[in-house]
ZALOPA-267505 format. One record per residue (C-alpha): residue in one letter; x, y, z. Coordinates in steps of 0.05 Angstrom, whole numbers. Example, Ala and Ser with C-alpha at 12.3 -4.5 7.8 and 13.67 -1.06 7.14 Angstrom:
BEGIN
+-------+--------+--------+--------+
! gutor !      X !      Y !      Z !
+-------+--------+--------+--------+
!     a !    246 !    -90 !    156 !
!     s !    273 !    -21 !    143 !
+-------+--------+--------+--------+
This chain:
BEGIN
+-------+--------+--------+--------+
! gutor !      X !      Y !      Z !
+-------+--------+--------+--------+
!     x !   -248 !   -210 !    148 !
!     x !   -252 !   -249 !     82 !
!     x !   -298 !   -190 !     57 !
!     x !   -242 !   -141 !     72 !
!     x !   -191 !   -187 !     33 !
!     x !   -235 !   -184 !    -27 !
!     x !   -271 !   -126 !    -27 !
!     x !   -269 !    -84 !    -99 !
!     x !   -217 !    -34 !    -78 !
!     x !   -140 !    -19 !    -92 !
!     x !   -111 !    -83 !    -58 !
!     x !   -174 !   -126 !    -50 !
!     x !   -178 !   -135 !   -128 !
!     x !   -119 !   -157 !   -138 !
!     x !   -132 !   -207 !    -76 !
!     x !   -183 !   -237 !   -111 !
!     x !   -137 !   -242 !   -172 !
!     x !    -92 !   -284 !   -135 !
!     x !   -139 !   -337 !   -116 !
!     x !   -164 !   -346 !   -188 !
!     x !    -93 !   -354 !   -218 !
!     x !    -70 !   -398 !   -162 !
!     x !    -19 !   -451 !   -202 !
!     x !     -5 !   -401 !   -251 !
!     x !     29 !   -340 !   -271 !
!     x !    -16 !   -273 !   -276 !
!     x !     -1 !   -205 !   -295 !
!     x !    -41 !   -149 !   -260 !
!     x !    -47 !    -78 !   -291 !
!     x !    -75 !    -19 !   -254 !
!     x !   -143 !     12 !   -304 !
!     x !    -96 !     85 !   -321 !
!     x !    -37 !     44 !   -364 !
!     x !    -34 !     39 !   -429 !
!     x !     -4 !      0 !   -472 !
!     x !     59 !     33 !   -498 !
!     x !    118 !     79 !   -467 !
!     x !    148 !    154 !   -500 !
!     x !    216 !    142 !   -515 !
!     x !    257 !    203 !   -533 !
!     x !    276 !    201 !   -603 !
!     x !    351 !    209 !   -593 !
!     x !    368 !    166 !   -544 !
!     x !    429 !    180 !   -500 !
!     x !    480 !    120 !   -471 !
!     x !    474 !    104 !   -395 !
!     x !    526 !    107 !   -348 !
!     x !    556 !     47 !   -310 !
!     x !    505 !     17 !   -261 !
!     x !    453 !     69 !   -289 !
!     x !    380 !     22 !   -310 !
!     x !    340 !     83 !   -334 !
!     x !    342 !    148 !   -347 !
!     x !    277 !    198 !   -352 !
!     x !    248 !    264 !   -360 !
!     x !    189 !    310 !   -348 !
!     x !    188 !    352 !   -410 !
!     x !    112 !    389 !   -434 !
!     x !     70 !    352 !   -468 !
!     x !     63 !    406 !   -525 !
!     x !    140 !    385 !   -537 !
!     x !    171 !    339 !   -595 !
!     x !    219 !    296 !   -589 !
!     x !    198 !    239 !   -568 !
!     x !    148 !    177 !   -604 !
!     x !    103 !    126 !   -571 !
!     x !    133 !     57 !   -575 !
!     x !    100 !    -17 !   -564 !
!     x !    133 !    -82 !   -537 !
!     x !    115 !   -154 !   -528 !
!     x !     86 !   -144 !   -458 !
!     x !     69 !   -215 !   -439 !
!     x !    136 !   -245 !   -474 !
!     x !    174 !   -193 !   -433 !
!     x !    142 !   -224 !   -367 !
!     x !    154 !   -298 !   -391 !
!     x !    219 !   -291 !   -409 !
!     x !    235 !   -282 !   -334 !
!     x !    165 !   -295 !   -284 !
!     x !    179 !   -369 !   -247 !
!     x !    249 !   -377 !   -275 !
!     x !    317 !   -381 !   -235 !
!     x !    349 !   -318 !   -243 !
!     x !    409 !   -349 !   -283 !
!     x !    362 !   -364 !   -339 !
!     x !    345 !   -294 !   -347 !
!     x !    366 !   -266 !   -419 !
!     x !    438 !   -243 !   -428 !
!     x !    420 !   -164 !   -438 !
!     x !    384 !   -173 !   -358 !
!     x !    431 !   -133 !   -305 !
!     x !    444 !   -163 !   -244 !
!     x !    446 !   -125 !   -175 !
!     x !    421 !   -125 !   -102 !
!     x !    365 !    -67 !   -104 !
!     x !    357 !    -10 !   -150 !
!     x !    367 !     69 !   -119 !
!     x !    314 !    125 !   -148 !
!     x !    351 !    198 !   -151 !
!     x !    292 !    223 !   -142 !
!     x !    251 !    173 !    -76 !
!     x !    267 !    157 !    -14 !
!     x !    288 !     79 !    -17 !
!     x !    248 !     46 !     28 !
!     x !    189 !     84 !     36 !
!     x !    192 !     96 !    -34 !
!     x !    162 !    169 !    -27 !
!     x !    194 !    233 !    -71 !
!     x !    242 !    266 !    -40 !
!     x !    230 !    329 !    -70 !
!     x !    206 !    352 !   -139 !
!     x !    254 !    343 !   -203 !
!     x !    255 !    342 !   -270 !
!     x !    296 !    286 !   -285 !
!     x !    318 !    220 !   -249 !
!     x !    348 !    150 !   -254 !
!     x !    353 !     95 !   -224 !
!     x !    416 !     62 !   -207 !
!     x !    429 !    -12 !   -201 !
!     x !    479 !    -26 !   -131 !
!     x !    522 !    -89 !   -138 !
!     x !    501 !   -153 !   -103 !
!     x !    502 !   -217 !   -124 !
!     x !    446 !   -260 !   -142 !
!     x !    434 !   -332 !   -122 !
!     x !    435 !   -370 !   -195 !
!     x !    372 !   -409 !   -165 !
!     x !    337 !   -353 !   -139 !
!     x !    263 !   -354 !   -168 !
!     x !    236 !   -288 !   -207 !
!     x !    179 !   -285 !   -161 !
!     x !    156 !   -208 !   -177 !
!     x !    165 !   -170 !   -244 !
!     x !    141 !   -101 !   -266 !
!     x !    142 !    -53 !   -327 !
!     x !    190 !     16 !   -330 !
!     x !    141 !     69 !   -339 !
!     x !    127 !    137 !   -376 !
!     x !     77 !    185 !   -373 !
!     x !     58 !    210 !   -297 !
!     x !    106 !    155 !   -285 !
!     x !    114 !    139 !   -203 !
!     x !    102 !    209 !   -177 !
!     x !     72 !    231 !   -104 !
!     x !      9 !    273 !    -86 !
!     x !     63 !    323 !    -64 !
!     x !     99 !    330 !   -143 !
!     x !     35 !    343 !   -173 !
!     x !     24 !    405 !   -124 !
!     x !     92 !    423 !   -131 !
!     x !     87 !    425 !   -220 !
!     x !     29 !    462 !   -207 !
!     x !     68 !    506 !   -164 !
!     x !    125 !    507 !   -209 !
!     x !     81 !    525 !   -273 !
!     x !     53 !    597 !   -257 !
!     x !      7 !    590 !   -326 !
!     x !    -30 !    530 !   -303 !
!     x !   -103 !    546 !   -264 !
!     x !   -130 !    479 !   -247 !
!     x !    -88 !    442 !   -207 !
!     x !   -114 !    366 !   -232 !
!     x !    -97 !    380 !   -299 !
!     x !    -18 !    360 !   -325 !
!     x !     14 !    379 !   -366 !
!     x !     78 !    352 !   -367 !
!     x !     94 !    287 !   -380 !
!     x !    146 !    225 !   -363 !
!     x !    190 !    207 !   -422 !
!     x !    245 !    155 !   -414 !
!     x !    315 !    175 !   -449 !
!     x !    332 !    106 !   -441 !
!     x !    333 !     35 !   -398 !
!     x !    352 !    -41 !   -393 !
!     x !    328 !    -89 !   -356 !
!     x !    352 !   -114 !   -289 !
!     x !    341 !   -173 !   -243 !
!     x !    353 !   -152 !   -164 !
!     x !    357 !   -194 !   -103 !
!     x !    308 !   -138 !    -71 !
!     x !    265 !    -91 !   -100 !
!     x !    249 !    -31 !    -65 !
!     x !    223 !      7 !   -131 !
!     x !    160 !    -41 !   -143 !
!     x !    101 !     -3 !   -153 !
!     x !     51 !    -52 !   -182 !
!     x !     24 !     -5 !   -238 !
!     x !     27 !    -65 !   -281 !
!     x !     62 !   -128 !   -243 !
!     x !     69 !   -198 !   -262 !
!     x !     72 !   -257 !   -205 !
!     x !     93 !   -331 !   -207 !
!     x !     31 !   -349 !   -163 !
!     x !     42 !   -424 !   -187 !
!     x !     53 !   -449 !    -99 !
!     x !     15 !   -385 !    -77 !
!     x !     39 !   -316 !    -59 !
!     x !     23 !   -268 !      3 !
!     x !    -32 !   -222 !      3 !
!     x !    -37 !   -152 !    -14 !
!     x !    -45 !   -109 !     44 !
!     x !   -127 !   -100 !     50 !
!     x !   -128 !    -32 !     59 !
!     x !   -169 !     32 !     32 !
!     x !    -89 !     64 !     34 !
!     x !    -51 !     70 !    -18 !
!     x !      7 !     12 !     -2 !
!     x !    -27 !    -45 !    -16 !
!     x !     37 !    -67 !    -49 !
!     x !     84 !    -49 !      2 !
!     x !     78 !   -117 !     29 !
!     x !    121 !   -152 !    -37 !
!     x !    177 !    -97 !    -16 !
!     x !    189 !   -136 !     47 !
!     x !    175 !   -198 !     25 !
!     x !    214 !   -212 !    -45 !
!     x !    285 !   -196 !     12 !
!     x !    283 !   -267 !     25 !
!     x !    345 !   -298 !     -9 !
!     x !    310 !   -360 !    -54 !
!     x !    265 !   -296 !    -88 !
!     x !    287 !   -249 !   -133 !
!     x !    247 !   -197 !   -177 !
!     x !    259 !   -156 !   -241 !
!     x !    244 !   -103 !   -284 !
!     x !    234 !   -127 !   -362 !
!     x !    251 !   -104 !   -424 !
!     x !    179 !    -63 !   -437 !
!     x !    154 !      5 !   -424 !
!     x !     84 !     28 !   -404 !
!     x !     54 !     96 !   -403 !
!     x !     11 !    115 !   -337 !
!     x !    -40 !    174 !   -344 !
!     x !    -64 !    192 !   -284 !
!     x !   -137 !    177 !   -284 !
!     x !   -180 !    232 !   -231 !
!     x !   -246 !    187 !   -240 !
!     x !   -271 !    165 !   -173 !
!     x !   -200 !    188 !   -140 !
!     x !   -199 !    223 !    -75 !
!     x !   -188 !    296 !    -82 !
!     x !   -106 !    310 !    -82 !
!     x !   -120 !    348 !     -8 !
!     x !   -144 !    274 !     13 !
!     x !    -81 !    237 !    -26 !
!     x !    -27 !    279 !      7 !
!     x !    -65 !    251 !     78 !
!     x !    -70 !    184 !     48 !
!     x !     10 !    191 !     24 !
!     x !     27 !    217 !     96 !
!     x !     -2 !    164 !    139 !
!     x !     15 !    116 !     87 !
!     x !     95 !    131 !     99 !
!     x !     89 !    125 !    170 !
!     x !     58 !     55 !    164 !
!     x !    115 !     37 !    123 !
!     x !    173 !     59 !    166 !
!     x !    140 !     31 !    224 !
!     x !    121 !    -47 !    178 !
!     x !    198 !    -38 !    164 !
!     x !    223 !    -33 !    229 !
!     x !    192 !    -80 !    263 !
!     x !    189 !   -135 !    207 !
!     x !    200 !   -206 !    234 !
!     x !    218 !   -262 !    183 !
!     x !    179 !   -265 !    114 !
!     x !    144 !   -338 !    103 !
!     x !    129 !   -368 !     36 !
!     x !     60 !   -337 !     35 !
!     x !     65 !   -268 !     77 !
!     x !    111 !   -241 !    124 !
!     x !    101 !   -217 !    205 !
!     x !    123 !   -146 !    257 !
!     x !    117 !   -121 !    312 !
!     x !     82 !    -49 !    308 !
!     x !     21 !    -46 !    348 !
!     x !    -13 !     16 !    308 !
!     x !      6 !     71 !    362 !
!     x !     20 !    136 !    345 !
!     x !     69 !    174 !    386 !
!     x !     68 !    252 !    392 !
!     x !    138 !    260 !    345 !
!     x !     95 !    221 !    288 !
!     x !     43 !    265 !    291 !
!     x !     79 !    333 !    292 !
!     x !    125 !    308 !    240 !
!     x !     62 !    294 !    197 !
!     x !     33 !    359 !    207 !
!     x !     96 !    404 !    197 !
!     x !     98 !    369 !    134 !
!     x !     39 !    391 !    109 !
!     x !     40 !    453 !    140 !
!     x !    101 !    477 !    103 !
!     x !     72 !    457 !     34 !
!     x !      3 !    494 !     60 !
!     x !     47 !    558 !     72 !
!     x !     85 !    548 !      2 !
!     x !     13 !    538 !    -34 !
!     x !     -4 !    608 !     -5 !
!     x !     60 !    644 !    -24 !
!     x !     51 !    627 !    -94 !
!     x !    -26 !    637 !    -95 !
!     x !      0 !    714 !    -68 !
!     x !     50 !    713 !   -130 !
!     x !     -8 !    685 !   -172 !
!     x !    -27 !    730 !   -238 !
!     x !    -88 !    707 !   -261 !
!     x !   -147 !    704 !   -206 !
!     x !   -169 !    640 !   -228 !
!     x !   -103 !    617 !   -216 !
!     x !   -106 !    646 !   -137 !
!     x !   -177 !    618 !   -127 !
!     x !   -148 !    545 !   -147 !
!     x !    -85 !    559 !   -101 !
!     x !   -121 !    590 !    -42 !
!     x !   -186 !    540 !    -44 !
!     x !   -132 !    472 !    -53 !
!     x !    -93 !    502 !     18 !
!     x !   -171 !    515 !     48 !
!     x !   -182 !    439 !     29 !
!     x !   -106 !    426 !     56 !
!     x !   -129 !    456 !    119 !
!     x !   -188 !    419 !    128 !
!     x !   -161 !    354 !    107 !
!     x !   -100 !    353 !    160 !
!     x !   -167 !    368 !    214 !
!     x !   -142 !    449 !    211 !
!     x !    -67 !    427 !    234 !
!     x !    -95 !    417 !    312 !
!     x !    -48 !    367 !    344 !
!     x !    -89 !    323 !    392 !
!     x !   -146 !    323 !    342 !
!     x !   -103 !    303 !    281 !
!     x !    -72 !    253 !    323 !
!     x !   -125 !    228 !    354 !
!     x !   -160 !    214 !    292 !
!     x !    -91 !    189 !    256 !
!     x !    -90 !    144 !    321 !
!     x !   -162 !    112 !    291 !
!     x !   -150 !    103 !    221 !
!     x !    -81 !     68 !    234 !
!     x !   -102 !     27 !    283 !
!     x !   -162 !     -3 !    245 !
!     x !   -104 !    -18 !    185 !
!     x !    -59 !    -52 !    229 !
!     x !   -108 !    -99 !    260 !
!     x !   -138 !   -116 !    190 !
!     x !    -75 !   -122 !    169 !
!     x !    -48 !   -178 !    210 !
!     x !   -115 !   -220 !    227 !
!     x !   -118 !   -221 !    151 !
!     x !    -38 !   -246 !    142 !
!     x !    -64 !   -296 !    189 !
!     x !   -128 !   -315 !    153 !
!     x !    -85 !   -319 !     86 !
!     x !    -54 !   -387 !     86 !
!     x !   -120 !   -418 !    102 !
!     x !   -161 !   -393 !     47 !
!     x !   -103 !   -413 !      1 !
!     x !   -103 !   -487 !     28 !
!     x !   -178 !   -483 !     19 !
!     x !   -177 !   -454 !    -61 !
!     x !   -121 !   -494 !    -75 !
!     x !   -154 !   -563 !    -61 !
!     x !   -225 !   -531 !    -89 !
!     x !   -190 !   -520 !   -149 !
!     x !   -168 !   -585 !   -166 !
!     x !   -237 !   -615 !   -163 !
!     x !   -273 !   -557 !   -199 !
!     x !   -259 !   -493 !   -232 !
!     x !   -274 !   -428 !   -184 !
!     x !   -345 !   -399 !   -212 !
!     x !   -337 !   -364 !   -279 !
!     x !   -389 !   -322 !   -309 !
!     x !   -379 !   -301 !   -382 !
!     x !   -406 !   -230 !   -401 !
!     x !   -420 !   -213 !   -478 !
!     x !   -391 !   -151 !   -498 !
!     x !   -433 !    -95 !   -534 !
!     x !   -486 !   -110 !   -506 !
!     x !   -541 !    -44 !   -509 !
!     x !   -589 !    -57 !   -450 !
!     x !   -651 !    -22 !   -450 !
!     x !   -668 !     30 !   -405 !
!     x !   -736 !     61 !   -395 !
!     x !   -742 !    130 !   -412 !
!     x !   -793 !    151 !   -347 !
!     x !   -761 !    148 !   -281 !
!     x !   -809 !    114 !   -237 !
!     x !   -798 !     57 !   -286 !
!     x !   -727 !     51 !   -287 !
!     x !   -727 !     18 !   -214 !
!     x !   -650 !    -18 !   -197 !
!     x !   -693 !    -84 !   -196 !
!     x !   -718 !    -79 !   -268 !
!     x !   -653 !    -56 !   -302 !
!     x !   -618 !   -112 !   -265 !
!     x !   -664 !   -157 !   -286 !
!     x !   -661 !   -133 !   -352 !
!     x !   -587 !   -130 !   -357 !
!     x !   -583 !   -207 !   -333 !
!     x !   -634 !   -229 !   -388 !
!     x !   -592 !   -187 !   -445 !
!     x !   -524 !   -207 !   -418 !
!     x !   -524 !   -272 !   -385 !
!     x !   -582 !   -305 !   -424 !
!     x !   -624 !   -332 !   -372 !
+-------+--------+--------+--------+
């Protein structure tokens, strides 16, 4: 179990994050972000209650410049602070509303080319602690499996369907504190762990985060978007093919409607529900006619297509569709579906359970010594040898710890 909480994958790294900035504030940042957001170059006003304002335009367009901001100062200004210390230019509302994503589930609602986000009233407790804080973001921006196939769709030029080549560019934004905070996607977050914080979901999914949507609702929390921008380019290395992502995205929206429903009451360091992992038969056909439809709309354009490497791309990606949705056979799909969510839920909560212990136990660990450390030395050249049979794992290890560590 604690080898599941920690494990190198989407949530587990940021698990072990946690423990190592316990009594402090951290800021986490997914490996594809980069360090600056495209503005447009004429930037238009926002309407009442409007926070941001974007749109996909080709990345062979003008009209728009890379910008930087103060990152880290953006995060201080408001991480660990009541909300009525915030800075004066900070909105105030109960949740923020996507045109373009379902709230809660925070899954597209269909392809489009433009979008905001809209800021509904609610007030704010003045004592209510930033607990969560994230970046606005350019570039591929916050966009499903499903948008990707649909651009791809959309641009009858294009031939390979992992290649984009449009991009997210922000027209304009201001930052907002909310009392909930359905539109947190993590790409780069920043936590007041200073008490301790609940654990990212340990799962090989992709929701990891979905846990700090339910939790930040309780009253004494709030969260916020700052005052920076980031760019996200959507990095394909070691990434599950996109077939694979619109199955992870799938069962990854049912989990989430059926964590939402059930949710009990949200503690200071995770929160608890109900669901038991079953799958009924309306989940699983409503899961497969999903896919279906897009598999039938891959294969009316790849009949429309005019180049034929164009078709190949269309026709092998709804082969791999096929494949990946276990060729759209009910009780196998569910059956399997039935498996994979099942072995989630369970790690799931024994983990939630586990959590609070292994905080109590770092806590008072780190207040006698420092968690272990190791220091690597960058630009390091280790070398290898040239033949083969000589370049066993043992010996470049070995070598690698001599160069880099110094033993």
């Amino acid at each position: 179990m604690v080898r599941n909480l920690f494990r190198p994958s989407y949530g587990g790294n940021r698990n072990f994050t946690l423990m190592y900035t316990l009594g402090d504030l951290m800021v986490s940042s997914d490996d594809d972000m980069r360090p600056y957001g495209l503005i447009e170059n004429s930037p238009e006003s926002l309407l009442p209650g409007e926070i941001s304002r974007g749109k996909l335009i080709h990345g062979e367009k003008n009209g728009y410049t890379r910008k930087a901001f103060d990152i880290l100062q953006s995060f201080r200004d408001v991480l660990g602070r009541p909300a009525s210390e915030a800075p004066e230019n900070y909105e105030r509302g109960e949740l923020l509303r996507d045109t373009s994503m379902d709230l809660e589930t925070n899954t597209s609602i269909g392809f489009q080319r433009e979008n905001s986000l809209y800021l509904q009233d609610g007030k704010i407790g003045r004592s209510a602690i930033v607990k969560i804080a994230q970046t606005f973001r350019t570039g591929t921006n916050d966009i499903d499996a499903v948008d990707f196939v649909s651009m791809f769709i959309e641009d009858k030029d294009r031939s390979d369907i992992d290649a984009l080549n449009d991009r997210y560019v922000l027209v304009n934004f201001r930052p907002c504190i909310t009392t909930m905070n359905w539109r947190m996607d993590c790409g780069v977050g920043g936590y007041d762990n200073t008490i301790g914080l609940p654990p990212f979901f340990p799962t090989r999914l992709r929701f990891e985060d979905y846990i700090y949507r339910l939790w930040i609702q309780n009253s004494t929390h709030s969260a916020a978007h700052v005052d920076s921008v980031q760019t996200h380019i959507k990095n394909n290395y070691m990434r599950a093919p996109l077939a694979s992502e619109l199955f992870n995205e799938s069962i990854c929206t049912l989990l989430k409607k059926k964590i939402k429903n059930t949710l009990g009451k949200a503690t200071d360091f995770g929160i608890s529900f109900d669901y038991d992992g079953s799958i009924t038969l309306a989940d699983g056909e409503e899961m497969l006619s999903t896919a279906q439809r897009l598999h039938a709309d891959v294969l009316t354009a790849a009949n429309d297509a005019h180049s034929e490497d164009r078709k190949l791309a269309l026709r092998a990606f709804a082969q791999n569709l096929h494949r990946t949705f276990y060729d759209f056979e009910p009780d196998f799909f569910r059956q399997n579906v039935s498996r994979i969510v099942d072995d989630e839920i369970s790690l799931i909560k024994s983990s939630l359970e586990l959590w609070p212990t292994l905080l109590e136990i770092v806590y008072f660990r780190k207040n006698v010594n420092e968690l272990p450390i190791r220091r690597v030395r960058p630009n390091v050249i280790v070398q290898v040898p040239r033949r083969a049979t000589e370049a066993t794992p043992e010996k470049i290890i070995g070598r690698v710890a001599n160069e880099v560590v110094g033993t």
